[in-house]
Gaussian input, Z-matrix of N, CA and C with variables (Angstrom, degrees):
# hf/3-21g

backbone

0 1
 N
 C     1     B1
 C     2     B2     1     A1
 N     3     B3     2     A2     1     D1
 C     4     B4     3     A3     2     D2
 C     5     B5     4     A4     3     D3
 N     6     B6     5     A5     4     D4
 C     7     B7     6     A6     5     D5
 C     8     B8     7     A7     6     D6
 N     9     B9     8     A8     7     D7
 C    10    B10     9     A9     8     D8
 C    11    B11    10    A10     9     D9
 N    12    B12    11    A11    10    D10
 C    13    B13    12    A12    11    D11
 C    14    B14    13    A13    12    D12
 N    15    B15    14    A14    13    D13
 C    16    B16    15    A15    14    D14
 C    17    B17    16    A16    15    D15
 N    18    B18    17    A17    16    D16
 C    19    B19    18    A18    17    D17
 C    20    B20    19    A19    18    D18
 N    21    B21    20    A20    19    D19
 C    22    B22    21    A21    20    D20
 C    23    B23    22    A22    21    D21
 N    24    B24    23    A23    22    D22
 C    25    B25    24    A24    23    D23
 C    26    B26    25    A25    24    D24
 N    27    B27    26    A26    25    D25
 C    28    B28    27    A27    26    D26
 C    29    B29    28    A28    27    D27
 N    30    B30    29    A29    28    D28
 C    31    B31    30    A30    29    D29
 C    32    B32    31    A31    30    D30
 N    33    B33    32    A32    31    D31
 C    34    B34    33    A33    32    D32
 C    35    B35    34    A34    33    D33
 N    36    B36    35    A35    34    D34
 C    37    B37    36    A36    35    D35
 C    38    B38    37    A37    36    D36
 N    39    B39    38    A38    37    D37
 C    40    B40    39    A39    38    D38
 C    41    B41    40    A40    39    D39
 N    42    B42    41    A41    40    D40
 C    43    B43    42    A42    41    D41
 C    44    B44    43    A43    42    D42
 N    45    B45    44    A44    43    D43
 C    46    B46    45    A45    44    D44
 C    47    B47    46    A46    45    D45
 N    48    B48    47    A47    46    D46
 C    49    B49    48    A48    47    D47
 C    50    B50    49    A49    48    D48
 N    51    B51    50    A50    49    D49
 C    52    B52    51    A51    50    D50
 C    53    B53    52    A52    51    D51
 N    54    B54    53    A53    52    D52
 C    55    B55    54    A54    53    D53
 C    56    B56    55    A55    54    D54
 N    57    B57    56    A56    55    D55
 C    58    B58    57    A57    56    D56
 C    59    B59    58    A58    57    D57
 N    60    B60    59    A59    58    D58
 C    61    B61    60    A60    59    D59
 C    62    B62    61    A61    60    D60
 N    63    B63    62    A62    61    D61
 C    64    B64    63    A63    62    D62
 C    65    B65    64    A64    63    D63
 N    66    B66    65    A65    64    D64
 C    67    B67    66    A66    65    D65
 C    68    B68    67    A67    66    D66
 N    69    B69    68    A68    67    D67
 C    70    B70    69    A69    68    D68
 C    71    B71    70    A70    69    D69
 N    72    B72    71    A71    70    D70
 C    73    B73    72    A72    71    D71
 C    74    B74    73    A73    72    D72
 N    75    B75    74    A74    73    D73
 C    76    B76    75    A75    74    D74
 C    77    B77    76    A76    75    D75
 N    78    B78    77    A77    76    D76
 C    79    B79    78    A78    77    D77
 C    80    B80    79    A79    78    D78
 N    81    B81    80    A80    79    D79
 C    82    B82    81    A81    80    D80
 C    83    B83    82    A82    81    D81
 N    84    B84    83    A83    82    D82
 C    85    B85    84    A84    83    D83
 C    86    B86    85    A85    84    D84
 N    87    B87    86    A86    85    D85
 C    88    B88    87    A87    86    D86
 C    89    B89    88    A88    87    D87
 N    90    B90    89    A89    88    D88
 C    91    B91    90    A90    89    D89
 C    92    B92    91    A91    90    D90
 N    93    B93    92    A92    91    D91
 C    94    B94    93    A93    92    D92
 C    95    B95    94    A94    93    D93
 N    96    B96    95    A95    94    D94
 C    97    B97    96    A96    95    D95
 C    98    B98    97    A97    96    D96
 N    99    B99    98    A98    97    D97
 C   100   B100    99    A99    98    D98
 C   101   B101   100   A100    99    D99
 N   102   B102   101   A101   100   D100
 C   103   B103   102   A102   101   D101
 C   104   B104   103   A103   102   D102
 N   105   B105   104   A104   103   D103
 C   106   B106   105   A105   104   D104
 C   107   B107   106   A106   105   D105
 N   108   B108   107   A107   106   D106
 C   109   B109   108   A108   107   D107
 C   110   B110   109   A109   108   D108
 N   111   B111   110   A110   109   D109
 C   112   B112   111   A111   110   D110
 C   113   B113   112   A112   111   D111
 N   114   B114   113   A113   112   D112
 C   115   B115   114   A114   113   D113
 C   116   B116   115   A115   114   D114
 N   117   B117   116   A116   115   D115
 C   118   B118   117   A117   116   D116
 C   119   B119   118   A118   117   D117
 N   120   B120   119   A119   118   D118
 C   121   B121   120   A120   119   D119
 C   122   B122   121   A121   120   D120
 N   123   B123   122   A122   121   D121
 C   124   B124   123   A123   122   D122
 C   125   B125   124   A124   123   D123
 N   126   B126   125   A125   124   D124
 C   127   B127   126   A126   125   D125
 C   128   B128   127   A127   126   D126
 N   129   B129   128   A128   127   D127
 C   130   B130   129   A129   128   D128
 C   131   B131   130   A130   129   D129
 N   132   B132   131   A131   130   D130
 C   133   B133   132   A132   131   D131
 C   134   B134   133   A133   132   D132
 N   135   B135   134   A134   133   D133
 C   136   B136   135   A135   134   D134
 C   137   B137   136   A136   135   D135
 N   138   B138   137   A137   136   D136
 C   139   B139   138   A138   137   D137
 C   140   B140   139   A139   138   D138
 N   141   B141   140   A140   139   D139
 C   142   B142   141   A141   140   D140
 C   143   B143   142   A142   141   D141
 N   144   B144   143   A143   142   D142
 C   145   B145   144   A144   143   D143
 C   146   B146   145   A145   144   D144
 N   147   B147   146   A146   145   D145
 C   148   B148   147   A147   146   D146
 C   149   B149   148   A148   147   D147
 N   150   B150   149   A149   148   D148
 C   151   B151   150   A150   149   D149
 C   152   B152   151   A151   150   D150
 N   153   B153   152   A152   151   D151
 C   154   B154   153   A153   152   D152
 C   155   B155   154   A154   153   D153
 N   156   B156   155   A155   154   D154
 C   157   B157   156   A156   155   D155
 C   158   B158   157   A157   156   D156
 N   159   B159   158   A158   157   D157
 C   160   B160   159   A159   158   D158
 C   161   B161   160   A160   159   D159
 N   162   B162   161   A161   160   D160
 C   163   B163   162   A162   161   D161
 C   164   B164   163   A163   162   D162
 N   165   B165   164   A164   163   D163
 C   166   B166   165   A165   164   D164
 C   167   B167   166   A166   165   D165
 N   168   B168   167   A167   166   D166
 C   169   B169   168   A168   167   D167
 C   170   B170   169   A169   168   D168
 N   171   B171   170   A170   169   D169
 C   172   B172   171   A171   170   D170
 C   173   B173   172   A172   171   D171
 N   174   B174   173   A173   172   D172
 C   175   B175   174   A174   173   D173
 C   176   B176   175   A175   174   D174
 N   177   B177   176   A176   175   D175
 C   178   B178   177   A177   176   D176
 C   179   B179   178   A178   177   D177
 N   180   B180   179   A179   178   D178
 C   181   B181   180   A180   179   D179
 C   182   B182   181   A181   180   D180
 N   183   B183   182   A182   181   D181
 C   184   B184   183   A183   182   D182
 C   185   B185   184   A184   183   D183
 N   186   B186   185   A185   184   D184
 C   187   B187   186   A186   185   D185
 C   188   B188   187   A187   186   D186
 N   189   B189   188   A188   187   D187
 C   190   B190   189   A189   188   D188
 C   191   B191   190   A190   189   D189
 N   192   B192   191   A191   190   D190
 C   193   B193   192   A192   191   D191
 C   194   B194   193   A193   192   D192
 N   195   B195   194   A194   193   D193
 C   196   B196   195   A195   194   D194
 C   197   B197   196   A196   195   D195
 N   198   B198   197   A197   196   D196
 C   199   B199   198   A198   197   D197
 C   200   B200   199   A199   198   D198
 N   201   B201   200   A200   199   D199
 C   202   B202   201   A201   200   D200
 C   203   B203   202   A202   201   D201
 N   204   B204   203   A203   202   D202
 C   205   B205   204   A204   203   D203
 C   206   B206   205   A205   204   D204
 N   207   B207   206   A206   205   D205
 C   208   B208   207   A207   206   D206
 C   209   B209   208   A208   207   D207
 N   210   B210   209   A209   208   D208
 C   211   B211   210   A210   209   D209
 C   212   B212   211   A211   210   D210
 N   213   B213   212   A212   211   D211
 C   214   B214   213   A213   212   D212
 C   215   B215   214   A214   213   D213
 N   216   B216   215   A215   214   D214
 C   217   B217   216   A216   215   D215
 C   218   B218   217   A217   216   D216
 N   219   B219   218   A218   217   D217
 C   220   B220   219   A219   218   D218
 C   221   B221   220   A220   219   D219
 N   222   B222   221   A221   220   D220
 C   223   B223   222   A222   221   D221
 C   224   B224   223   A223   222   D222
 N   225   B225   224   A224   223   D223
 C   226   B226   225   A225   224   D224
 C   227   B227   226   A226   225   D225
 N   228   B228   227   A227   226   D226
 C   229   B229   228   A228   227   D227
 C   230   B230   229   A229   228   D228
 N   231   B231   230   A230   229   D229
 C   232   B232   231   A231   230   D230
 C   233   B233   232   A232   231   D231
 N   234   B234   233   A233   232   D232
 C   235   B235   234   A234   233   D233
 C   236   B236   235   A235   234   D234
 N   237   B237   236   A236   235   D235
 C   238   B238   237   A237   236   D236
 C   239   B239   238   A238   237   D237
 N   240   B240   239   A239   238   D238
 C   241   B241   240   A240   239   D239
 C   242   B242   241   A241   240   D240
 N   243   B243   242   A242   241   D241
 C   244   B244   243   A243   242   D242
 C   245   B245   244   A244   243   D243

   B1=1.4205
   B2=1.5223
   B3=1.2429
   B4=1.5643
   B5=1.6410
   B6=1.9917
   B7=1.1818
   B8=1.5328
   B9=1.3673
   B10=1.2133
   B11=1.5686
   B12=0.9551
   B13=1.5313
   B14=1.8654
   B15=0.9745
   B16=1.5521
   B17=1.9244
   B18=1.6905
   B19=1.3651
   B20=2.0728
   B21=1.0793
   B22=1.1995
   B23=2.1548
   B24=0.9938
   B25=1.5401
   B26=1.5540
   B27=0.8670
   B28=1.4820
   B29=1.6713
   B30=1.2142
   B31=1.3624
   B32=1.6932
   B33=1.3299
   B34=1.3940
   B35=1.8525
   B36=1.0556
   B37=1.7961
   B38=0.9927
   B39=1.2827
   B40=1.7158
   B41=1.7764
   B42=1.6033
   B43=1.4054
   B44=1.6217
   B45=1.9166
   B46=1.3511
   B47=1.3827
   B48=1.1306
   B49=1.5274
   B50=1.2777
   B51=0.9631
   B52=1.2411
   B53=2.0942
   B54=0.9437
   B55=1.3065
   B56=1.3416
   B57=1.1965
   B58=1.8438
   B59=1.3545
   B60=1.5285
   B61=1.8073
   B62=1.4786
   B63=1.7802
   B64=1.2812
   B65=1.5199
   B66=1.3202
   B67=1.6004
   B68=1.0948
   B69=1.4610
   B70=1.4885
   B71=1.3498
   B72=1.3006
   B73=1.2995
   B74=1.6495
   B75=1.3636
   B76=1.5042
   B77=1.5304
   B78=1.4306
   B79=1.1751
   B80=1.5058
   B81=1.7037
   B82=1.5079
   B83=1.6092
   B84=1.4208
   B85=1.1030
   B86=1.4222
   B87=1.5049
   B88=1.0445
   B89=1.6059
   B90=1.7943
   B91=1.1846
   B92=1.8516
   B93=1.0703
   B94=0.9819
   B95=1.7680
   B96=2.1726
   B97=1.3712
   B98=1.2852
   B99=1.8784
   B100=1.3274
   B101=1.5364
   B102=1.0895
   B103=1.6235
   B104=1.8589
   B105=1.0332
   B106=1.6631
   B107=1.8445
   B108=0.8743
   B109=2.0246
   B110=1.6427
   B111=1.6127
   B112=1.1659
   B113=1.5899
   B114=1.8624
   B115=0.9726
   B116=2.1638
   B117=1.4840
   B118=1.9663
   B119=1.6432
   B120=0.8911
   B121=1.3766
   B122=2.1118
   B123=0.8357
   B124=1.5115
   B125=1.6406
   B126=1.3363
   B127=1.6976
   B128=1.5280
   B129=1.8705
   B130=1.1506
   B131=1.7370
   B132=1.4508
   B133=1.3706
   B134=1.7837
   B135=1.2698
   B136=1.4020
   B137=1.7729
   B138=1.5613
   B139=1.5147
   B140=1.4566
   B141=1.2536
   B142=1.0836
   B143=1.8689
   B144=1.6865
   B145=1.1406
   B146=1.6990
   B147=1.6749
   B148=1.5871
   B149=1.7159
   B150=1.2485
   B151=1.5934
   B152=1.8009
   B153=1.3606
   B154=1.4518
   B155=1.8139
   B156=1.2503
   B157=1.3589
   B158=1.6138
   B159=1.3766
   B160=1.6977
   B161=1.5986
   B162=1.7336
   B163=1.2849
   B164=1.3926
   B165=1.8176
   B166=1.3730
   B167=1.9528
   B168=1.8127
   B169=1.4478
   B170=1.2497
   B171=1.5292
   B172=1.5020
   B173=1.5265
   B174=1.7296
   B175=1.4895
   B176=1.4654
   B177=1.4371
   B178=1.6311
   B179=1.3199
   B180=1.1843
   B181=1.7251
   B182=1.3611
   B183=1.2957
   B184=1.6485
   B185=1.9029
   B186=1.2956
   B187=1.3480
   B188=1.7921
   B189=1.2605
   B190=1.3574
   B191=1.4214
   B192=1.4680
   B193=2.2530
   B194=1.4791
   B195=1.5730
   B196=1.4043
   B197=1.7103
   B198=1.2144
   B199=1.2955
   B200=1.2161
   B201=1.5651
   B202=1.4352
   B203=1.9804
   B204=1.2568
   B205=1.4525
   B206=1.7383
   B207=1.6930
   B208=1.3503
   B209=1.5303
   B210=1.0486
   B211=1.6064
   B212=1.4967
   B213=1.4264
   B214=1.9285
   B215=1.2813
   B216=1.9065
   B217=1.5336
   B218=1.4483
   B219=1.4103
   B220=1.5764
   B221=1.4634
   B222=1.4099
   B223=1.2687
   B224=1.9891
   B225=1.0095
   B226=1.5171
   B227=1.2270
   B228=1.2932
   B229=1.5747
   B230=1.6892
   B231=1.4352
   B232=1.5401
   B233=2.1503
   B234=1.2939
   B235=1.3789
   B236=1.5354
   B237=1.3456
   B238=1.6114
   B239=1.0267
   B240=1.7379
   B241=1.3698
   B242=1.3764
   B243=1.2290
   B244=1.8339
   B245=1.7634
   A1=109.34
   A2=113.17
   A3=103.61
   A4=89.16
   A5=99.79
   A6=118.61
   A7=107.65
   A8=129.96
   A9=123.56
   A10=142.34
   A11=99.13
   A12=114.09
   A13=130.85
   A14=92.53
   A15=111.24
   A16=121.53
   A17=112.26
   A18=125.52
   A19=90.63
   A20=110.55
   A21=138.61
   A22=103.64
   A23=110.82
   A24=110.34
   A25=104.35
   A26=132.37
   A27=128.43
   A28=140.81
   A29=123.15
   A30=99.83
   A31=95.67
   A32=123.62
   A33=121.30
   A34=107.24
   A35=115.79
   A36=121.06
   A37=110.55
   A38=123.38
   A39=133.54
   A40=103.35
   A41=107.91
   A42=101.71
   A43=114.58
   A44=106.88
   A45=133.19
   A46=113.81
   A47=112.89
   A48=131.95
   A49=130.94
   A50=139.41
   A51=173.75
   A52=146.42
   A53=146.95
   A54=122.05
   A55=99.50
   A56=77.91
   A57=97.61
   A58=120.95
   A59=121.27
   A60=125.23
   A61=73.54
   A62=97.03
   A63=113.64
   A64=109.58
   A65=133.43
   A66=108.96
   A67=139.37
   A68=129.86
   A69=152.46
   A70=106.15
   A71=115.33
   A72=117.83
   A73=127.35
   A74=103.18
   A75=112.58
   A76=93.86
   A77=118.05
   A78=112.66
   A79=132.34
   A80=112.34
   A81=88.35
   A82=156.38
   A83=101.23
   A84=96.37
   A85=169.96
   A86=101.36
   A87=147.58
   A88=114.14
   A89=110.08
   A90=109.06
   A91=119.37
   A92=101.56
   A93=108.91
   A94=130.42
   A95=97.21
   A96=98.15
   A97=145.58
   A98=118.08
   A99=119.34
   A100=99.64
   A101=126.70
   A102=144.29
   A103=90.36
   A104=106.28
   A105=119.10
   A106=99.54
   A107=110.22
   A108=112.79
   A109=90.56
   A110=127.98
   A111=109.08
   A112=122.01
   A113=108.19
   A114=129.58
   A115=101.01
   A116=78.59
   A117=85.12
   A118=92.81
   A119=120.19
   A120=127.21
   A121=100.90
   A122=108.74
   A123=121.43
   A124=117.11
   A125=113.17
   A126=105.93
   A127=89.95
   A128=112.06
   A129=134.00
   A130=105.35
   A131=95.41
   A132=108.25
   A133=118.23
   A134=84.69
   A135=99.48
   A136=116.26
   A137=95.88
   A138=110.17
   A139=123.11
   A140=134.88
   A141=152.46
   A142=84.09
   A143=120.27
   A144=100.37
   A145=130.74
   A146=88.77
   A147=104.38
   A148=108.80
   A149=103.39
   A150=102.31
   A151=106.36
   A152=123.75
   A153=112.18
   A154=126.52
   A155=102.51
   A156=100.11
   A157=110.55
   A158=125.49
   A159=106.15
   A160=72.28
   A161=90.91
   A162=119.69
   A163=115.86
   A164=127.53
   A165=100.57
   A166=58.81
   A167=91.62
   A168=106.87
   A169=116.03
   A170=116.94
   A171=117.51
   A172=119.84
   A173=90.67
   A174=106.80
   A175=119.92
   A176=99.15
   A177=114.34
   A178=113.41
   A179=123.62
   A180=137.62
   A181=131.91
   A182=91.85
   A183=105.13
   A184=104.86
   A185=105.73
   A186=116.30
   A187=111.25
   A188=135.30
   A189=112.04
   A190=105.67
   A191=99.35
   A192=84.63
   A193=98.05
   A194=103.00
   A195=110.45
   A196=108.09
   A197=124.94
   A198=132.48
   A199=138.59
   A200=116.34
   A201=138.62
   A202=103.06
   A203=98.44
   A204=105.43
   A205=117.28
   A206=109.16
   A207=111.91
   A208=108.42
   A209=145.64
   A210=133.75
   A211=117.85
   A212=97.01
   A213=90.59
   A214=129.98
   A215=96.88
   A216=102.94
   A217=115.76
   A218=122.69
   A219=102.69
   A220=134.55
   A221=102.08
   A222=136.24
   A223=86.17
   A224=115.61
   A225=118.85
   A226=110.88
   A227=116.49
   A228=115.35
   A229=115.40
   A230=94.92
   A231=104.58
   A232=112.28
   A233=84.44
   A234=109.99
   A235=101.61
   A236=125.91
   A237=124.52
   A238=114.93
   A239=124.23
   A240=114.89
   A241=114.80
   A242=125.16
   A243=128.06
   A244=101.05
   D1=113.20
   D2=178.68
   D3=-88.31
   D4=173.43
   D5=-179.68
   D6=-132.62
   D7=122.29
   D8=164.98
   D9=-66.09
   D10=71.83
   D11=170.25
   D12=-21.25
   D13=-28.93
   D14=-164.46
   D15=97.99
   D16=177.53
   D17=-162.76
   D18=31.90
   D19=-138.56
   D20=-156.94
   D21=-70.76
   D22=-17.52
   D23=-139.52
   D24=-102.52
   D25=93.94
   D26=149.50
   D27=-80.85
   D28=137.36
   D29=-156.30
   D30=-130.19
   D31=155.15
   D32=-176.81
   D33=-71.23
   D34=143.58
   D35=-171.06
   D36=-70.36
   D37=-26.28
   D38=-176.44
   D39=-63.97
   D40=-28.69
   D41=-153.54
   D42=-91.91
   D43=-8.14
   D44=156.83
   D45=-45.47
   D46=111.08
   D47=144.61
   D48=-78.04
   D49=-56.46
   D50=145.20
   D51=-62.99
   D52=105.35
   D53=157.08
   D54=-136.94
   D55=130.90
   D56=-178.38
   D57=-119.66
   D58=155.04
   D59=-164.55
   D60=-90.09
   D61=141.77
   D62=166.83
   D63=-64.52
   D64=-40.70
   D65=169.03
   D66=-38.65
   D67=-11.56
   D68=139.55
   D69=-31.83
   D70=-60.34
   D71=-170.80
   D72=-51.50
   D73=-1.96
   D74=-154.81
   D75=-107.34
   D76=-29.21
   D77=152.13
   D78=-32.46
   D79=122.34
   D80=161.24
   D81=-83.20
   D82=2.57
   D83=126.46
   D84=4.09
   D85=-100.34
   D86=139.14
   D87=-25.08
   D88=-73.81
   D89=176.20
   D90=-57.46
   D91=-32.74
   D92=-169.28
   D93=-65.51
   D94=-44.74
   D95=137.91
   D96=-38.28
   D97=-44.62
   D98=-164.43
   D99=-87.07
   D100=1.90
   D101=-158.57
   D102=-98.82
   D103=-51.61
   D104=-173.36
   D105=-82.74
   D106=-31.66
   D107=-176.52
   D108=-83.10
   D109=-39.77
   D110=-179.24
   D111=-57.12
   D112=-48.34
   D113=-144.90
   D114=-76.70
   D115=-7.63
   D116=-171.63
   D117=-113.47
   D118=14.48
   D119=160.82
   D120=69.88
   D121=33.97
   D122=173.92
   D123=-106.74
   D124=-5.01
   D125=172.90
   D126=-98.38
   D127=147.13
   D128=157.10
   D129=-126.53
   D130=129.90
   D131=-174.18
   D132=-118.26
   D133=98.99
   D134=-156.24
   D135=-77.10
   D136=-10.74
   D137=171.99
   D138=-92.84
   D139=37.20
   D140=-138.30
   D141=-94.43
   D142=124.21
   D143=176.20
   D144=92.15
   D145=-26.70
   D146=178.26
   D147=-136.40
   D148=-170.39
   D149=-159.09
   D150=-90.00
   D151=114.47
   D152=176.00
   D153=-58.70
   D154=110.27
   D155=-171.52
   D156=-116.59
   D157=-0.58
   D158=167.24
   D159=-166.07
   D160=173.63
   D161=-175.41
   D162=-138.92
   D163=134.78
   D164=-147.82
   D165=-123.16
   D166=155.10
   D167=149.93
   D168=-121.43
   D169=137.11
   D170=135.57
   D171=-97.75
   D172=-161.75
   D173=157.30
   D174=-53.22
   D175=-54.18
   D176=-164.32
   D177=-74.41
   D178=-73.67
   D179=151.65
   D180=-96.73
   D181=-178.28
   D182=171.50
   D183=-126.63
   D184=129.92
   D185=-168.79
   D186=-101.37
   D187=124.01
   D188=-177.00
   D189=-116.29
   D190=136.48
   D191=-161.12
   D192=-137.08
   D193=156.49
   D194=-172.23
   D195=-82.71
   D196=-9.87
   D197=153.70
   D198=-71.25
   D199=110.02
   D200=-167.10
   D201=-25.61
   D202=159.47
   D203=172.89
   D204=-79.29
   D205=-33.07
   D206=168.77
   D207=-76.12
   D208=-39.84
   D209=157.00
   D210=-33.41
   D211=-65.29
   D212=173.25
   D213=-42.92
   D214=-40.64
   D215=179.80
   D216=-77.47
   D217=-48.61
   D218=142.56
   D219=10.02
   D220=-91.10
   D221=-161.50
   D222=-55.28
   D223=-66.95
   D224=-175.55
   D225=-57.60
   D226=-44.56
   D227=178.20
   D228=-51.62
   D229=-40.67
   D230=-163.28
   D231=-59.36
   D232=-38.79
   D233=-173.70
   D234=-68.73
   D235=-57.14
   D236=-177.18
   D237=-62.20
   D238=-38.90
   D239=-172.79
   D240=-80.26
   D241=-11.85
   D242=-177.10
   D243=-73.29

């Protein structure tokens, strides 16, 4: 089941860990992770231009997308329950 991420990027659902409300992000914490995922070249920021509204994790990266966190979950839900 892929999942649409936003701009260009879809990612397989299996590979989700995570989706998180970007207000998390404001945490430091938080900042501090995406600060370290930037710095290793593993954040893709897919809201470039638009408003950050959830944050997906995997293994591989961290995705930052202008699409709500209940849309994503949607989108995943839709796929598991069929």
């Amino acid at each position: 089941m892929l999942v649409y991420l936003g701009g260009d990027v879809t990612i397989d659902g299996k590979e989700i860990i995570a989706i998180l409300d970007s207000k998390l992000g404001e945490a430091p914490s938080t900042k501090e992770f995406l600060r370290n995922m930037r710095d290793e070249g593993r954040l893709v920021n897919l809201s470039e231009g638009g408003k950050r509204r959830s944050i997906v994790v995997t293994a591989d990266k961290v995705f930052i997308s202008y699409l709500s966190c209940n849309a994503l979950k949607r989108r995943v839900e839709y796929f598991t329950t069929e």
